[in-house]
MIDOSE-1310 file (N, C-alpha, C; in nm, 2 decimals, decimal comma, always signed):
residues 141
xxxx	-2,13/+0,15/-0,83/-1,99/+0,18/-0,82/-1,92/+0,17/-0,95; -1,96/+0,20/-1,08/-1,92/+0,19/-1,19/-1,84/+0,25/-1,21; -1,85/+0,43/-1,17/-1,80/+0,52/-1,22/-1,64/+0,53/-1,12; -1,55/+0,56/-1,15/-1,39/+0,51/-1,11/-1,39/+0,69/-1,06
xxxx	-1,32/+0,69/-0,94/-1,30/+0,81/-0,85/-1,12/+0,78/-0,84; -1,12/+0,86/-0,88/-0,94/+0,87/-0,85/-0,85/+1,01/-0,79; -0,79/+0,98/-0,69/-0,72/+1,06/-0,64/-0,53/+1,09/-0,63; -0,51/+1,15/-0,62/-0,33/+1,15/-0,57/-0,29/+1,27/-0,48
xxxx	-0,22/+1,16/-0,40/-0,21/+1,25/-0,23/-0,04/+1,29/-0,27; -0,01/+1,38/-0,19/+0,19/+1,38/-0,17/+0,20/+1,36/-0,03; +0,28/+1,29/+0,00/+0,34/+1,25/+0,16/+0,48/+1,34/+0,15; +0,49/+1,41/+0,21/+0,62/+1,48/+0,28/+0,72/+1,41/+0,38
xxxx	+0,61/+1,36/+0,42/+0,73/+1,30/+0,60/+0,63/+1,23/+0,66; +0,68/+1,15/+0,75/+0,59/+1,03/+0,87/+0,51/+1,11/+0,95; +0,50/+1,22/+0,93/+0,38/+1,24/+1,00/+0,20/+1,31/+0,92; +0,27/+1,25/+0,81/+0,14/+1,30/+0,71/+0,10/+1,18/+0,67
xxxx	+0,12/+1,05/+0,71/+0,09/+0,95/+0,64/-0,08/+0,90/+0,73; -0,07/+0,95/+0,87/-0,17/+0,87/+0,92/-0,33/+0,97/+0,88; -0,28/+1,13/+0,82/-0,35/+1,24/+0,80/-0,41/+1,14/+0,66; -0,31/+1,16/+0,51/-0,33/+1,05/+0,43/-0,41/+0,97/+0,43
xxxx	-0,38/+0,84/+0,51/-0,49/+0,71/+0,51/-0,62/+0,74/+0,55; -0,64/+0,86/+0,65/-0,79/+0,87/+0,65/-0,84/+0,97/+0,58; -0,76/+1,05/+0,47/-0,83/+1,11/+0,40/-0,87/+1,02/+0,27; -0,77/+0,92/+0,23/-0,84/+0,78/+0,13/-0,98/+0,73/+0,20
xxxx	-0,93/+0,72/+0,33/-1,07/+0,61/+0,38/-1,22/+0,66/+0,39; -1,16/+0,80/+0,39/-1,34/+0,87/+0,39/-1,33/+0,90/+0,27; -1,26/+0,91/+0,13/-1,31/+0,93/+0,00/-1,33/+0,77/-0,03; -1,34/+0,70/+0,03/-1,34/+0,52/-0,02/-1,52/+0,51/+0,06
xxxx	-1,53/+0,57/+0,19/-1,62/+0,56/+0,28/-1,77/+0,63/+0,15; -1,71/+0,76/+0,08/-1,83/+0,85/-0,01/-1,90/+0,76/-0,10; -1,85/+0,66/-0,11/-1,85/+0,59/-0,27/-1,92/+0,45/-0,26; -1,89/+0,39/-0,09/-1,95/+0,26/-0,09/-1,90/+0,25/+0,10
xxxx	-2,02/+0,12/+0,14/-2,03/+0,08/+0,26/-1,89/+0,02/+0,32; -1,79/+0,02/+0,41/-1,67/-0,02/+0,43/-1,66/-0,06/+0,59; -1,64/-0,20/+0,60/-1,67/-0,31/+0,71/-1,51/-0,21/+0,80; -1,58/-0,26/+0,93/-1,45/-0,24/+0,99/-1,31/-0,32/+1,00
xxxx	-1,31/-0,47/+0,94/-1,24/-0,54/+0,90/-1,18/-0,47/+0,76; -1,25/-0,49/+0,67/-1,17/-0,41/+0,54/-1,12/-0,28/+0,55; -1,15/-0,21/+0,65/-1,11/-0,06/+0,66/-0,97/-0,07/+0,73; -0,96/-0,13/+0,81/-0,82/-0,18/+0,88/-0,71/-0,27/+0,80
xxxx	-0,77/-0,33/+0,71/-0,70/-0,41/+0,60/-0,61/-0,27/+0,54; -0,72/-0,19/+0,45/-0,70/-0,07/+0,37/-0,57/-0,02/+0,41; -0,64/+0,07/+0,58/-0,52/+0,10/+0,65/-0,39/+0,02/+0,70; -0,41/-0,10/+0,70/-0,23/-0,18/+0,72/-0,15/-0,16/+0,60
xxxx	-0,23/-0,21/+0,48/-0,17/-0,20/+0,31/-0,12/-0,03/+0,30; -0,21/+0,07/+0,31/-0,15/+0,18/+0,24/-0,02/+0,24/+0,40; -0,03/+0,17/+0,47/+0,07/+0,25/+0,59/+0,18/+0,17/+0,57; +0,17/+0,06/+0,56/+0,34/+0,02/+0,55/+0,38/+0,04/+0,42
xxxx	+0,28/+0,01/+0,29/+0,41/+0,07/+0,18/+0,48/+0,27/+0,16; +0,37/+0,32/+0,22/+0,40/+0,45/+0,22/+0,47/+0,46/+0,35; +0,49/+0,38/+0,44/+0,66/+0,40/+0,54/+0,71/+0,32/+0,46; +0,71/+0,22/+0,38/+0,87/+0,20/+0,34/+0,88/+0,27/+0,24
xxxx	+0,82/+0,34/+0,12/+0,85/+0,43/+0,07/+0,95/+0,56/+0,14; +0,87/+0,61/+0,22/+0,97/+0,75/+0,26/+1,08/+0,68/+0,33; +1,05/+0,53/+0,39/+1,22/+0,46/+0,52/+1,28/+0,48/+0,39; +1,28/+0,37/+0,31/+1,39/+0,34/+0,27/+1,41/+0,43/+0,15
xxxx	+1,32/+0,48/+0,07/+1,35/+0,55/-0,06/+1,35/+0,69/-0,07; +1,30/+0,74/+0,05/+1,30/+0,90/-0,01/+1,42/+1,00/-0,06; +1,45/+1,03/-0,15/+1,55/+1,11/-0,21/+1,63/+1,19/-0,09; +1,53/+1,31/-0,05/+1,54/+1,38/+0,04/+1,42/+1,43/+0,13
xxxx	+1,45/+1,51/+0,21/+1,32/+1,52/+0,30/+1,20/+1,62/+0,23; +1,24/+1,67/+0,11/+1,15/+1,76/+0,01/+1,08/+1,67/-0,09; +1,13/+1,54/-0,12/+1,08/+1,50/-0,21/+0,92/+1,42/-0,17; +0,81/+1,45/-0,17/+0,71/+1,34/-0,18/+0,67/+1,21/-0,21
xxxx	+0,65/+1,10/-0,13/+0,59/+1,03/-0,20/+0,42/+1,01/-0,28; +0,39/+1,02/-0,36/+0,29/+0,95/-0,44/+0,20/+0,87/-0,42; +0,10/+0,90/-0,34/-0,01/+0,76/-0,37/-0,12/+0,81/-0,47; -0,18/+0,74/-0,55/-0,26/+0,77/-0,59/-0,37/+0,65/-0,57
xxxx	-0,49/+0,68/-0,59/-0,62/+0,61/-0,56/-0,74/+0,57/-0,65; -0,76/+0,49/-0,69/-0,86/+0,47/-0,79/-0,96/+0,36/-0,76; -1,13/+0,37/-0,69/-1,24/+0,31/-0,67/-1,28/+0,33/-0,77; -1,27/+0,22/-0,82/-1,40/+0,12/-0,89/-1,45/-0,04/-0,94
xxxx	-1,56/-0,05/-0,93/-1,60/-0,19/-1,01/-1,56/-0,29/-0,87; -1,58/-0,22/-0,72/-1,57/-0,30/-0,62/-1,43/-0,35/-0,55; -1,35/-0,22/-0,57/-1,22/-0,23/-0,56/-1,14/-0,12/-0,53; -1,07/-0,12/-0,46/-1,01/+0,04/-0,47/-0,83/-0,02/-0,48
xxxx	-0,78/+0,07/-0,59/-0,64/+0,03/-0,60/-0,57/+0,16/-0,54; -0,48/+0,14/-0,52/-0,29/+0,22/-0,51/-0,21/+0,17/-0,59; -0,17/+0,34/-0,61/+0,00/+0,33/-0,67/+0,07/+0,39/-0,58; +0,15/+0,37/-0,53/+0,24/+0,44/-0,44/+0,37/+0,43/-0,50
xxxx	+0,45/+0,57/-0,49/+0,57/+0,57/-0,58/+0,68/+0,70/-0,53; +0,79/+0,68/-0,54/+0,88/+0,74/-0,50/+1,02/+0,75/-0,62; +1,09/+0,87/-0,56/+1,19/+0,87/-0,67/+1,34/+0,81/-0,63; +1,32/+0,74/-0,56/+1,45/+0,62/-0,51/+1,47/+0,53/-0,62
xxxx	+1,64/+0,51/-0,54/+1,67/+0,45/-0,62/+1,56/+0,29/-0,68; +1,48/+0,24/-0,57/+1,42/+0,12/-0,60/+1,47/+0,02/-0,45; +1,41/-0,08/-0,50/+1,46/-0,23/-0,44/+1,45/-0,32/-0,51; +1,53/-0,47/-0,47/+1,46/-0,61/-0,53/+1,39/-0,66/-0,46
xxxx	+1,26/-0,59/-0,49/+1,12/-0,61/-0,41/+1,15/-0,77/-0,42; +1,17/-0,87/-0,52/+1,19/-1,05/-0,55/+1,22/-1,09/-0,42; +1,34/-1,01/-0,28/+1,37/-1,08/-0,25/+1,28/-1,10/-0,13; +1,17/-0,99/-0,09/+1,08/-0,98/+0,01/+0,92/-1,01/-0,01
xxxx	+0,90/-1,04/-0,16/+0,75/-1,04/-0,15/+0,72/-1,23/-0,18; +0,61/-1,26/-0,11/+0,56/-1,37/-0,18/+0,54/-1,43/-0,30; +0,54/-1,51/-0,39/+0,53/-1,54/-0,48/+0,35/-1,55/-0,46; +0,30/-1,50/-0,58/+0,14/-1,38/-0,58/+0,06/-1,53/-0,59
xxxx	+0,06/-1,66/-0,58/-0,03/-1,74/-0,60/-0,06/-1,78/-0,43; +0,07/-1,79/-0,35/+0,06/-1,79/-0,24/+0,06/-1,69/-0,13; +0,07/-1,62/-0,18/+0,03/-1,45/-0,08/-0,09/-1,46/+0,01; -0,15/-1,56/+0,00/-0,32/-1,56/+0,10/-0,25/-1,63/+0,21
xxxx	-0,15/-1,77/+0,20/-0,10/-1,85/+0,35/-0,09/-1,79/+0,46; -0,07/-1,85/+0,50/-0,08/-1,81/+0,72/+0,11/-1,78/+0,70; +0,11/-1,73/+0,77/+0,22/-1,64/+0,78/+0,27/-1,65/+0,92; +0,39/-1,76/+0,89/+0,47/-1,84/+0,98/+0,49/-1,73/+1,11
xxxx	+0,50/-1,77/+1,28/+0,56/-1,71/+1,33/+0,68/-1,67/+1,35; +0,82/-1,74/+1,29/+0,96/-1,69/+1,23/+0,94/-1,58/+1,12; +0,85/-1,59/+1,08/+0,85/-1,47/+0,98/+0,85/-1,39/+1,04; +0,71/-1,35/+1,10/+0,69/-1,20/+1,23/+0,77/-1,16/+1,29
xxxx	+0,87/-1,27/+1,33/+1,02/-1,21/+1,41/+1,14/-1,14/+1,38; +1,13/-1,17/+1,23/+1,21/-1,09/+1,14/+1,23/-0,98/+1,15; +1,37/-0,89/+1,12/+1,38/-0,78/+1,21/+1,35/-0,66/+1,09; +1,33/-0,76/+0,97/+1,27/-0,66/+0,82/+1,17/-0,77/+0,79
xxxx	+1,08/-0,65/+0,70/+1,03/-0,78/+0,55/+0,88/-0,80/+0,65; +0,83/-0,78/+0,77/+0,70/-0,82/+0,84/+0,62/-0,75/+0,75; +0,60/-0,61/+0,72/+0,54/-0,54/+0,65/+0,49/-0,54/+0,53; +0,62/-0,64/+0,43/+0,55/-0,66/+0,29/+0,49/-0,79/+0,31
xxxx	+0,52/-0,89/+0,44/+0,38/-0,96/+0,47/+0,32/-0,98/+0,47; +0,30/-0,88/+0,54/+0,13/-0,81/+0,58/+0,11/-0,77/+0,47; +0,13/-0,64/+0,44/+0,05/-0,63/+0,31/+0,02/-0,75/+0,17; +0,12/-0,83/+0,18/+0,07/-1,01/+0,05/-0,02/-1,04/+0,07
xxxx	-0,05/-1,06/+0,25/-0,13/-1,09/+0,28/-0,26/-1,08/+0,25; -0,34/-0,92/+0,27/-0,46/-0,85/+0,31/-0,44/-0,81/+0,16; -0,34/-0,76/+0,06/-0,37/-0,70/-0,09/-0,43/-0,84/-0,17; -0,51/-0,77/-0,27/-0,56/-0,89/-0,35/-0,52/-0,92/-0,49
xxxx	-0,37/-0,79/-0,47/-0,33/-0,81/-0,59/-0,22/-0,72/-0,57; -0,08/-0,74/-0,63/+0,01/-0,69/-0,55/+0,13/-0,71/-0,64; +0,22/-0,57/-0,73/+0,30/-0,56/-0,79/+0,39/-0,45/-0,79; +0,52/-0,46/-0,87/+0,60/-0,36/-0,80/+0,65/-0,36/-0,99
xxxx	+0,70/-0,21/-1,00/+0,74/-0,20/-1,15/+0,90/-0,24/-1,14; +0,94/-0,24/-1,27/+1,06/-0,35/-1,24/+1,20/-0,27/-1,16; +1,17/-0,12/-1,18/+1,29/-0,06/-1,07/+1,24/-0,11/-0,91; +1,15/-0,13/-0,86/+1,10/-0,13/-0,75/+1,11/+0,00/-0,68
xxxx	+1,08/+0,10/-0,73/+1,04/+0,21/-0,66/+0,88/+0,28/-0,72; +0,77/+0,16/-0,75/+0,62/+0,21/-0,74/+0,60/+0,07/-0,72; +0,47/+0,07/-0,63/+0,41/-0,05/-0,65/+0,27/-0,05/-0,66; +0,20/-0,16/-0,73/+0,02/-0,15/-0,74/-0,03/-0,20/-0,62
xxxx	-0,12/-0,19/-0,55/-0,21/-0,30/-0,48/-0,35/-0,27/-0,49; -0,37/-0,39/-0,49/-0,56/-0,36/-0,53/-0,62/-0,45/-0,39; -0,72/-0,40/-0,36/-0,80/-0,49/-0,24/-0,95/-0,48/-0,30; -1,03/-0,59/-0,29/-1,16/-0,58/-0,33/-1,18/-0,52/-0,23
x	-1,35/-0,44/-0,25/-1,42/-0,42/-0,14/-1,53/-0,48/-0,12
């Protein structure tokens, strides 16, 4: 798995996202063996940042969001990006040392913010550029 495979999808609207994640998962599936635990990881991480991308940032309903994909060296990363205004991702993500913790049940109740949870959670690496409208996540495989 040396050699780096890179892709970039456009998402239109919520109904191309679930089309999306399994077209990553079977170019992630070409390249190397993928547990059904890690494949469901994959799928929780790229589905909620690409719904909050198009929830909360999409321009308009023509604009796409962005993911792009890159396996290699035992890892497959995302960029996911949009042309919104952004967020202060600061006030919803974990601080990155503690992103692995158990994940309070007051948190899950929350009527925002469960999503970049989850994803702290399950990503193994996890950044947002400083507008907050792209973010990295990497998951080993």
């Amino acid at each position: 798995m040396g050699n780096a495979s890179c892709n970039i999808y456009a998402v239109h609207g919520m109904q191309n996202i679930q089309d999306t994640v399994q077209n990553i998962i079977e170019e992630i599936r070409k390249r190397t063996v993928l547990s059904e635990e890690k494949e469901y990881e994959i799928k929780l991480v790229l589905n909620e940042l690409i719904v909050n991308s198009l929830q909360y940032a999409q321009v308009n309903s023509n604009t796409p969001v962005s993911v792009g994909t890159k396996i290699r060296n035992g890892a497959v990363s995302f960029i996911i990006s949009d042309k919104g205004k952004g967020f202060e991702y600061q006030d919803y993500i974990m601080n990155m040392e503690n992103h692995k913790r158990v994940i309070r049940e007051d948190e899950l109740m929350k009527e925002n913010g469960r999503g970049l949870l989850l994803v702290s959670a399950f990503a193994d690496e996890l950044k947002y550029n400083r507008k907050g409208n792209k973010v990295f996540a990497k998951i080993l495989l």
